[in-house]
PDB file of N, CA, C and O in Angstrom:
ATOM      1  N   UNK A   1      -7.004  32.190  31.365  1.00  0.00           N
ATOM      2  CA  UNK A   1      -6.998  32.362  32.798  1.00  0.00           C
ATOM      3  C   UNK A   1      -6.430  33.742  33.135  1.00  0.00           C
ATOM      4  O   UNK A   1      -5.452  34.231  32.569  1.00  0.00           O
ATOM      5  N   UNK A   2      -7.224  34.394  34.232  1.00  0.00           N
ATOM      6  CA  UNK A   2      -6.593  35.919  34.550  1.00  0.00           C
ATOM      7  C   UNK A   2      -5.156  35.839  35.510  1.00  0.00           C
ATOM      8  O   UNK A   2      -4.801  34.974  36.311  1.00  0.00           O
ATOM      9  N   UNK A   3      -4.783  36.556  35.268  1.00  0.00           N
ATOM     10  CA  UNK A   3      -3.266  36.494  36.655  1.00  0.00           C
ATOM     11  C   UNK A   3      -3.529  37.468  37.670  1.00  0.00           C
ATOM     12  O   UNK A   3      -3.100  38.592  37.410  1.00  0.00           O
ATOM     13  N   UNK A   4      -4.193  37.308  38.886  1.00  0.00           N
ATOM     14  CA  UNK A   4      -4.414  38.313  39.502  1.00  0.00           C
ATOM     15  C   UNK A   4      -3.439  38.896  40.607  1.00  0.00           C
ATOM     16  O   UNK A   4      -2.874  38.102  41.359  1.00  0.00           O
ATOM     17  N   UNK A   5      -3.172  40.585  40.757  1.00  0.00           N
ATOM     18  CA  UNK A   5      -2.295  40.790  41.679  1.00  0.00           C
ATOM     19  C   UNK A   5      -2.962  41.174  42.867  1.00  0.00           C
ATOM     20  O   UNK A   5      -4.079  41.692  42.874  1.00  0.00           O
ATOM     21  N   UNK A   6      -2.219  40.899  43.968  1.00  0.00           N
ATOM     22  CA  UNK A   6      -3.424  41.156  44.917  1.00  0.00           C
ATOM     23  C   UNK A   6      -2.787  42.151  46.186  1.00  0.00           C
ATOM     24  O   UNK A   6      -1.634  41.940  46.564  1.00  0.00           O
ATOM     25  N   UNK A   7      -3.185  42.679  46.489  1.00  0.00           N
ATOM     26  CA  UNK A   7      -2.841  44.601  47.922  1.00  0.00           C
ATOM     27  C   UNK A   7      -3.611  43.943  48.780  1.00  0.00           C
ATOM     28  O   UNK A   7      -4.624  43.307  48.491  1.00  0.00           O
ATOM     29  N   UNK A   8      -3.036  44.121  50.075  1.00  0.00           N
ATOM     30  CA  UNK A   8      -4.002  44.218  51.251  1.00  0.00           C
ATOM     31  C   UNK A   8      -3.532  45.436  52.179  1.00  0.00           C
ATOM     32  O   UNK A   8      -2.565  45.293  52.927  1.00  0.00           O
ATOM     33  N   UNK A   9      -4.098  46.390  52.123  1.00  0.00           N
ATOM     34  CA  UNK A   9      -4.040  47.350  53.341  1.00  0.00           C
ATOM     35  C   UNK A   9      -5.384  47.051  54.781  1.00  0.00           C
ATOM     36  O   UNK A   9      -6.585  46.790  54.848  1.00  0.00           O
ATOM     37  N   UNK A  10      -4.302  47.281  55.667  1.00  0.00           N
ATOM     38  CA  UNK A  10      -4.863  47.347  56.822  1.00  0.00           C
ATOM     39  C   UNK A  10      -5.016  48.854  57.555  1.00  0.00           C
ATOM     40  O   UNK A  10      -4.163  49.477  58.186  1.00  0.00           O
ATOM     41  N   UNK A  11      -6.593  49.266  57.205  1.00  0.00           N
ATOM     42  CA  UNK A  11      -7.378  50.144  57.627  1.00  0.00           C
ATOM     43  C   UNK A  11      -6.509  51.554  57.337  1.00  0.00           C
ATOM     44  O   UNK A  11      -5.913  52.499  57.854  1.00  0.00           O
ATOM     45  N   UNK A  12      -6.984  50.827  55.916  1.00  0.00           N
ATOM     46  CA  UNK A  12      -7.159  51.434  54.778  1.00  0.00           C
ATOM     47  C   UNK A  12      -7.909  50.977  53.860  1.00  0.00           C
ATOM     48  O   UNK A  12      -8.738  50.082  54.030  1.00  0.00           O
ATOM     49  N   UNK A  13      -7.536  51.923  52.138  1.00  0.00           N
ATOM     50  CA  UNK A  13      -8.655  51.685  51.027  1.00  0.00           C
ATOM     51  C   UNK A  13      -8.433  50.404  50.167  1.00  0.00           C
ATOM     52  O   UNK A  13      -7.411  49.798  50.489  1.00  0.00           O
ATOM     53  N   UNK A  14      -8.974  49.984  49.396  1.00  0.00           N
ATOM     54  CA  UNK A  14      -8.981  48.930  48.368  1.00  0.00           C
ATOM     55  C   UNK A  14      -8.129  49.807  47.316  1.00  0.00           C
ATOM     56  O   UNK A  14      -7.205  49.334  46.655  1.00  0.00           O
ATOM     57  N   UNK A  15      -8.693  51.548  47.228  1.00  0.00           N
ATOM     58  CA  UNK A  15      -8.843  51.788  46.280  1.00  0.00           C
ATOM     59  C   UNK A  15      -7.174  52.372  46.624  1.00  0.00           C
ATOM     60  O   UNK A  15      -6.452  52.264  45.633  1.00  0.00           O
ATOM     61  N   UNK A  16      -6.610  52.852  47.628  1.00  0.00           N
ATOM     62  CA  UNK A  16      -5.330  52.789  48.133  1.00  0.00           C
ATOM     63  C   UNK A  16      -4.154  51.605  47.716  1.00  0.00           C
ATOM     64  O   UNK A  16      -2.938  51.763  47.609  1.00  0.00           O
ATOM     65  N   UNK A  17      -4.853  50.542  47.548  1.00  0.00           N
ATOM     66  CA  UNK A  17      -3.745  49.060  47.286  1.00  0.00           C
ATOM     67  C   UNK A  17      -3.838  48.975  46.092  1.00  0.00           C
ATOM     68  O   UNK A  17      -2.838  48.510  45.545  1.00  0.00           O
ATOM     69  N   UNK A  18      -5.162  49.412  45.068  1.00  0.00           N
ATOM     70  CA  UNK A  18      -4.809  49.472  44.262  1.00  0.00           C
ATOM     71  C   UNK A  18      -4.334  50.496  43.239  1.00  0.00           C
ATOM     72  O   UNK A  18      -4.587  50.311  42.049  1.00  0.00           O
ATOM     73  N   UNK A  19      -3.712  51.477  43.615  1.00  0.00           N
ATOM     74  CA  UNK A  19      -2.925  52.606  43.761  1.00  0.00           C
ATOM     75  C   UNK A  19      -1.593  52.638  43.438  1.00  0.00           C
ATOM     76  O   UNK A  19      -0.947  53.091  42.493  1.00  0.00           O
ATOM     77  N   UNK A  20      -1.245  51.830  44.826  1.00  0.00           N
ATOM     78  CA  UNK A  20      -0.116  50.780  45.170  1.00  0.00           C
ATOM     79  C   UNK A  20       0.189  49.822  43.923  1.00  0.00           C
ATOM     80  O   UNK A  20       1.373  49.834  43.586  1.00  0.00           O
ATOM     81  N   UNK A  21      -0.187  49.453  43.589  1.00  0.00           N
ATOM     82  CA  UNK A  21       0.045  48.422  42.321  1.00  0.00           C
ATOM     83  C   UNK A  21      -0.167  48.931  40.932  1.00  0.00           C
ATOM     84  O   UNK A  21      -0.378  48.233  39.940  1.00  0.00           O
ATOM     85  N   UNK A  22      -0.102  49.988  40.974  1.00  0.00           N
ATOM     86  CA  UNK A  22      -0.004  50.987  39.821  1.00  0.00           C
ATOM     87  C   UNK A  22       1.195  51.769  39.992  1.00  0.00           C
ATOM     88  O   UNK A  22       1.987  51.911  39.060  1.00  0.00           O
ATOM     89  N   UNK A  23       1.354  52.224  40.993  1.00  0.00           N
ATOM     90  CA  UNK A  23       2.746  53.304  40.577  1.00  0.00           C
ATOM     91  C   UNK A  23       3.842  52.257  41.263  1.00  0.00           C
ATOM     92  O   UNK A  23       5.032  52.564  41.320  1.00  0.00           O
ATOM     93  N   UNK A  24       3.433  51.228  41.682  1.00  0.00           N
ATOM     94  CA  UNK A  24       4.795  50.291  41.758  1.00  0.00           C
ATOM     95  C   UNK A  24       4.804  49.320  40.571  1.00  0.00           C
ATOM     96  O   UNK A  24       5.373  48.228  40.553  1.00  0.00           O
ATOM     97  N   UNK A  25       4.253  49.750  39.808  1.00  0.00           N
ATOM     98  CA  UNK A  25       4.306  48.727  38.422  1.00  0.00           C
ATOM     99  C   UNK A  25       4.676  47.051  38.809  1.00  0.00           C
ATOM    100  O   UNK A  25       5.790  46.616  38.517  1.00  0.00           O
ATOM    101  N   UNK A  26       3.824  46.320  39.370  1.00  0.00           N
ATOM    102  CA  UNK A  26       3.711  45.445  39.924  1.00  0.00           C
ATOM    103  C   UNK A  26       2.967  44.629  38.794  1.00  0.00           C
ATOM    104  O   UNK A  26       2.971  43.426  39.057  1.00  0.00           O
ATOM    105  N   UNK A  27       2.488  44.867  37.903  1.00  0.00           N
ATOM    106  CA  UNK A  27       2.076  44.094  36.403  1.00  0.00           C
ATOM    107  C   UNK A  27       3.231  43.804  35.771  1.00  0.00           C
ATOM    108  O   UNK A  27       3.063  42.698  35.258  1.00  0.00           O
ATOM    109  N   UNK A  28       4.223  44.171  35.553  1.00  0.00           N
ATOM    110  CA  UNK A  28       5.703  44.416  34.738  1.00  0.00           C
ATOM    111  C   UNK A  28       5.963  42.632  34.849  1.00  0.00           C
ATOM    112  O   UNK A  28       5.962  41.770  33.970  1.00  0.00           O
ATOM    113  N   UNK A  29       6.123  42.573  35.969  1.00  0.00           N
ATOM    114  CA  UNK A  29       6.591  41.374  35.944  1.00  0.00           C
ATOM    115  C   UNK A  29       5.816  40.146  35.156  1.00  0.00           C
ATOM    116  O   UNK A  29       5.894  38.933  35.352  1.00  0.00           O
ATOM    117  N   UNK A  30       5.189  40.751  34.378  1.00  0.00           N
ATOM    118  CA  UNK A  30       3.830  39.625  33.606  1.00  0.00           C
ATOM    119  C   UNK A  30       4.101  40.121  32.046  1.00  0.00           C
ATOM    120  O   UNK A  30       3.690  39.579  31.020  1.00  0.00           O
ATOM    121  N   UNK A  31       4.726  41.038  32.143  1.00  0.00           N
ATOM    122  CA  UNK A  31       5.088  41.569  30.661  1.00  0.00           C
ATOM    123  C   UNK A  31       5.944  40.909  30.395  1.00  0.00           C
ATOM    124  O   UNK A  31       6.598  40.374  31.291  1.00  0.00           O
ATOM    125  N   UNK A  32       6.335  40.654  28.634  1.00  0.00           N
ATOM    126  CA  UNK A  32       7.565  40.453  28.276  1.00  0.00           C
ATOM    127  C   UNK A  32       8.797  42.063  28.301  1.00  0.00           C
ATOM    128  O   UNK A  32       8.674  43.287  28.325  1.00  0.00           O
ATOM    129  N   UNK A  33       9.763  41.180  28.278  1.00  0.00           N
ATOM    130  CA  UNK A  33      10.867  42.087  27.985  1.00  0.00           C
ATOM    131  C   UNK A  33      11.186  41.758  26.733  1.00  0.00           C
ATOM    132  O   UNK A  33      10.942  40.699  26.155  1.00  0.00           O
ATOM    133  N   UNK A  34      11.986  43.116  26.163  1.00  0.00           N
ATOM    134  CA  UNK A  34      12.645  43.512  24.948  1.00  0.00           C
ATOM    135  C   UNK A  34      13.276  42.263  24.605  1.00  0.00           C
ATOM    136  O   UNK A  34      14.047  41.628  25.324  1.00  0.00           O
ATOM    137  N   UNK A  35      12.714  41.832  22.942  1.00  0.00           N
ATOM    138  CA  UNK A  35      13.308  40.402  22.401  1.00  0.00           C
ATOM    139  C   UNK A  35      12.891  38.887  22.889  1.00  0.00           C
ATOM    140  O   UNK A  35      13.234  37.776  22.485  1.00  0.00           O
ATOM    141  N   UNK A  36      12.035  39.306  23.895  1.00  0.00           N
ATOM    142  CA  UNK A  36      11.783  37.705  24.710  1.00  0.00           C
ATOM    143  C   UNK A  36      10.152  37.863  24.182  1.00  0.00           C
ATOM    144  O   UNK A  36       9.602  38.944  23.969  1.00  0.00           O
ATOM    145  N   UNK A  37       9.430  36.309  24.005  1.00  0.00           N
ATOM    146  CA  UNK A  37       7.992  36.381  24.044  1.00  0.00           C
ATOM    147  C   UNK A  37       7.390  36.524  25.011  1.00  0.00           C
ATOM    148  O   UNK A  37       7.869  36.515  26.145  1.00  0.00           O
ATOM    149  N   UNK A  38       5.867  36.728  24.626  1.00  0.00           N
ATOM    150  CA  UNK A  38       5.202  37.261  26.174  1.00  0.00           C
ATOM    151  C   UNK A  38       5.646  36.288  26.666  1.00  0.00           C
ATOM    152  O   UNK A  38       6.236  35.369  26.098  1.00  0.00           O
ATOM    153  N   UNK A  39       5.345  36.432  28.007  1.00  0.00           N
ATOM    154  CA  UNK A  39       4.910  35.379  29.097  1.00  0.00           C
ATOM    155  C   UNK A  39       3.881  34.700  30.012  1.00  0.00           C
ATOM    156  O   UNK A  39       3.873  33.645  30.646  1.00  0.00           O
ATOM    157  N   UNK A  40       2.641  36.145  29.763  1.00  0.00           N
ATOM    158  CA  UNK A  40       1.595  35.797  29.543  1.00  0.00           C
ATOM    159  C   UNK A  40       0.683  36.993  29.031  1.00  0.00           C
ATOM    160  O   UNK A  40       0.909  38.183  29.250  1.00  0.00           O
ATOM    161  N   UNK A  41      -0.163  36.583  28.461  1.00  0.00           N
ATOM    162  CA  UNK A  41      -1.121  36.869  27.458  1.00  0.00           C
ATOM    163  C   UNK A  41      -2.589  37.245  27.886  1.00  0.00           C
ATOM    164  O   UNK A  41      -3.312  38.090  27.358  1.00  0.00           O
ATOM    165  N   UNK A  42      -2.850  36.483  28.890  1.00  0.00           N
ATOM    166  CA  UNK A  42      -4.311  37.326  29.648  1.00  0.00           C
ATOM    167  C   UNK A  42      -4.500  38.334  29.825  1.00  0.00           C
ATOM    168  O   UNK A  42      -3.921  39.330  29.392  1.00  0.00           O
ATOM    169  N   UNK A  43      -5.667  38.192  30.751  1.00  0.00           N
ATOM    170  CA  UNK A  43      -5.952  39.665  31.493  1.00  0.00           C
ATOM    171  C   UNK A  43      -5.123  39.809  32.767  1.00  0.00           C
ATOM    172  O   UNK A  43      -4.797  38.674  33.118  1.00  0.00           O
ATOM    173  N   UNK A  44      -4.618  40.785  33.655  1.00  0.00           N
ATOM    174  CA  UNK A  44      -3.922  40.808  34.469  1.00  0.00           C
ATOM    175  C   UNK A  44      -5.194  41.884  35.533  1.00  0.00           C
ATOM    176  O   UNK A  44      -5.540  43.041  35.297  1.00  0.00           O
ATOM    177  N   UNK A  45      -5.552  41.159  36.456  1.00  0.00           N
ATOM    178  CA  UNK A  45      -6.911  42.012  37.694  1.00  0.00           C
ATOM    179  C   UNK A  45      -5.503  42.257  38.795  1.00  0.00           C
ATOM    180  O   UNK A  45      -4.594  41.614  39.319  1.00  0.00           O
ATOM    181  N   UNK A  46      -6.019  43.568  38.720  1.00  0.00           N
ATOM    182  CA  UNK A  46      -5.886  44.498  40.474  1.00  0.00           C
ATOM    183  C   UNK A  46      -6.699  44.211  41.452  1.00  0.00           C
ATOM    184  O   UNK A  46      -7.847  44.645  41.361  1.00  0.00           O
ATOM    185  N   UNK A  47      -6.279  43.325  42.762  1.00  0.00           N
ATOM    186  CA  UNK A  47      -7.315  43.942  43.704  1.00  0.00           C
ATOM    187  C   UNK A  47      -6.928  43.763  45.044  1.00  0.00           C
ATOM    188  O   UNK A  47      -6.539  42.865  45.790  1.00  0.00           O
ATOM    189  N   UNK A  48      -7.241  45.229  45.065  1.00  0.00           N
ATOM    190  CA  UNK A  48      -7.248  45.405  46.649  1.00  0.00           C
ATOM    191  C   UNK A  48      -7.859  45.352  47.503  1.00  0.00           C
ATOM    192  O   UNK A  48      -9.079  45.420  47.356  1.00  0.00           O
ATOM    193  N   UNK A  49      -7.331  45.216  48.688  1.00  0.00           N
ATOM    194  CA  UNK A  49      -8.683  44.549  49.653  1.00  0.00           C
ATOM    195  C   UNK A  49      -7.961  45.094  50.743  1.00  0.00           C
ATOM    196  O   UNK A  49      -6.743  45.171  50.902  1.00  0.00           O
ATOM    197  N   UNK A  50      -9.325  45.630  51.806  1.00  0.00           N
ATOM    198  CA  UNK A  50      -9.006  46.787  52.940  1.00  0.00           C
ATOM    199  C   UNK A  50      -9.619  45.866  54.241  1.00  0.00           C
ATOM    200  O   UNK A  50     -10.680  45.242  54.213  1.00  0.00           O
ATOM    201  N   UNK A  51      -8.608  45.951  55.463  1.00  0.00           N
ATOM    202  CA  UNK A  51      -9.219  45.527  56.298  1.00  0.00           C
ATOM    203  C   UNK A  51      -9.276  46.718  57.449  1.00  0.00           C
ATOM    204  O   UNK A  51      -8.377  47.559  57.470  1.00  0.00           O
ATOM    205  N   UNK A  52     -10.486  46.766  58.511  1.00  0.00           N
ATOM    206  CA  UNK A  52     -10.552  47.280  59.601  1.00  0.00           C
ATOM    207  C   UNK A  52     -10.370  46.968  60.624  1.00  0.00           C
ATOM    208  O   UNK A  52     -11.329  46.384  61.129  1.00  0.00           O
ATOM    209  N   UNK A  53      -9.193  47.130  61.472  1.00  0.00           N
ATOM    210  CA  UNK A  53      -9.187  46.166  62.370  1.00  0.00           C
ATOM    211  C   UNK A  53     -10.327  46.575  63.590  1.00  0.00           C
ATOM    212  O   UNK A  53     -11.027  45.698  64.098  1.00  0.00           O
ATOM    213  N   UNK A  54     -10.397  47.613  63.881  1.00  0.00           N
ATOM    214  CA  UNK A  54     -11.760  47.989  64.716  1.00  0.00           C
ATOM    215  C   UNK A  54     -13.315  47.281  64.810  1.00  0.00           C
ATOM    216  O   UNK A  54     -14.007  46.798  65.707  1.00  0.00           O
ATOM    217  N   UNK A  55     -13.413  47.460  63.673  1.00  0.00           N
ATOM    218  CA  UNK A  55     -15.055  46.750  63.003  1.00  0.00           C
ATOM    219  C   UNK A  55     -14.240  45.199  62.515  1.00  0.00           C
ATOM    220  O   UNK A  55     -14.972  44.285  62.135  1.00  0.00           O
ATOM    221  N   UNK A  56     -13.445  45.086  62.537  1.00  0.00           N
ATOM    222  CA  UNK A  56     -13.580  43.915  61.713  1.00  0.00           C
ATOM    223  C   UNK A  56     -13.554  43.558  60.285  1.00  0.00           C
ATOM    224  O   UNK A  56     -12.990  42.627  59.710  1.00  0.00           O
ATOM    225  N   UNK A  57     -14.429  44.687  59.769  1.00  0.00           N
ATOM    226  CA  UNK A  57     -15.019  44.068  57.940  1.00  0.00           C
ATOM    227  C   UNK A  57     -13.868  44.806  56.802  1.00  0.00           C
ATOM    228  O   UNK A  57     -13.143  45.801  56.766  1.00  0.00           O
ATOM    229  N   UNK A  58     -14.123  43.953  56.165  1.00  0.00           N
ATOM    230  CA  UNK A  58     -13.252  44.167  55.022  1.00  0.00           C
ATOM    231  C   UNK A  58     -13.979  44.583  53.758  1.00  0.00           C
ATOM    232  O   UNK A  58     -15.210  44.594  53.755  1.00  0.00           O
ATOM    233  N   UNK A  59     -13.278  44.928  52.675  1.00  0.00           N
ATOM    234  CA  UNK A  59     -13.998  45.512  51.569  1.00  0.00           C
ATOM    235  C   UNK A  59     -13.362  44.905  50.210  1.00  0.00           C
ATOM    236  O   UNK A  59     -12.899  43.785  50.429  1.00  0.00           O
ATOM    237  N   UNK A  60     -13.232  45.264  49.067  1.00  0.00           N
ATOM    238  CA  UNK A  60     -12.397  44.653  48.092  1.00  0.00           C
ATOM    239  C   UNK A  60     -12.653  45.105  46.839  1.00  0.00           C
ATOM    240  O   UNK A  60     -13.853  45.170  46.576  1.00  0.00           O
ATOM    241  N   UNK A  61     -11.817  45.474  45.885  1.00  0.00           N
ATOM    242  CA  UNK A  61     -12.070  46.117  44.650  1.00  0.00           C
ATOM    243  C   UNK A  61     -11.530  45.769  43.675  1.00  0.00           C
ATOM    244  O   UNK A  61     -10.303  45.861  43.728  1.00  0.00           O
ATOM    245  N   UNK A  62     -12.040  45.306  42.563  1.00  0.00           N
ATOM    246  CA  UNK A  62     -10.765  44.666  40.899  1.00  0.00           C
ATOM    247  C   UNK A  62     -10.942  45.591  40.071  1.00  0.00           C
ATOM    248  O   UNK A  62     -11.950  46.275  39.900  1.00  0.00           O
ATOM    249  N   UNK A  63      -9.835  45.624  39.482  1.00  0.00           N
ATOM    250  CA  UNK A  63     -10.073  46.283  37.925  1.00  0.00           C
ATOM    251  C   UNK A  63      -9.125  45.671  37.123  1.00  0.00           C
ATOM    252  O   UNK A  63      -8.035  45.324  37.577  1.00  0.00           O
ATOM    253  N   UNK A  64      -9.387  45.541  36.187  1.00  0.00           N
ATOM    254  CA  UNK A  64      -8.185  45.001  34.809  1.00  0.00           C
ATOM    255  C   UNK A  64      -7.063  46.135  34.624  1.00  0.00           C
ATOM    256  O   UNK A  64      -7.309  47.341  34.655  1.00  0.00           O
ATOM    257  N   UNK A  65      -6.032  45.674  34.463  1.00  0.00           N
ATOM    258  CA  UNK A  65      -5.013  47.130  33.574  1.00  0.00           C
ATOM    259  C   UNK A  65      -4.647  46.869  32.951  1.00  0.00           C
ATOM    260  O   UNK A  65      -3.962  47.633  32.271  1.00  0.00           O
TER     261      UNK A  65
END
């Protein structure tokens, strides 16, 4: 099973949140620490998702890291 982290900017990018969840190392917490076993072992998905509040529509983007 994947563990997914998930950004929402409002009007803004997908590609902005997931940005955000890269230089805030927001995966870490899925890592093990020094001497302990993992904790989990999957894949870990990025995705951010952009809303407009003007138009309305939203957008959304994953990637693995």
């Amino acid at each position: 099973m994947d563990a997914l982290i998930l950004e929402l900017k409002v009007n803004g990018t997908p590609e902005e949140a997931i940005r955000q969840i890269r230089n805030r190392n927001y995966a870490l917490r899925f890592r093990r620490k020094m001497g302990e076993p993992a904790k989990y072992t999957g894949r870990i998905l990025a995705v951010g998702i952009s809303y407009d509040r003007k138009t309305k529509e939203h957008s959304c983007r994953a990637e693995a890291l």
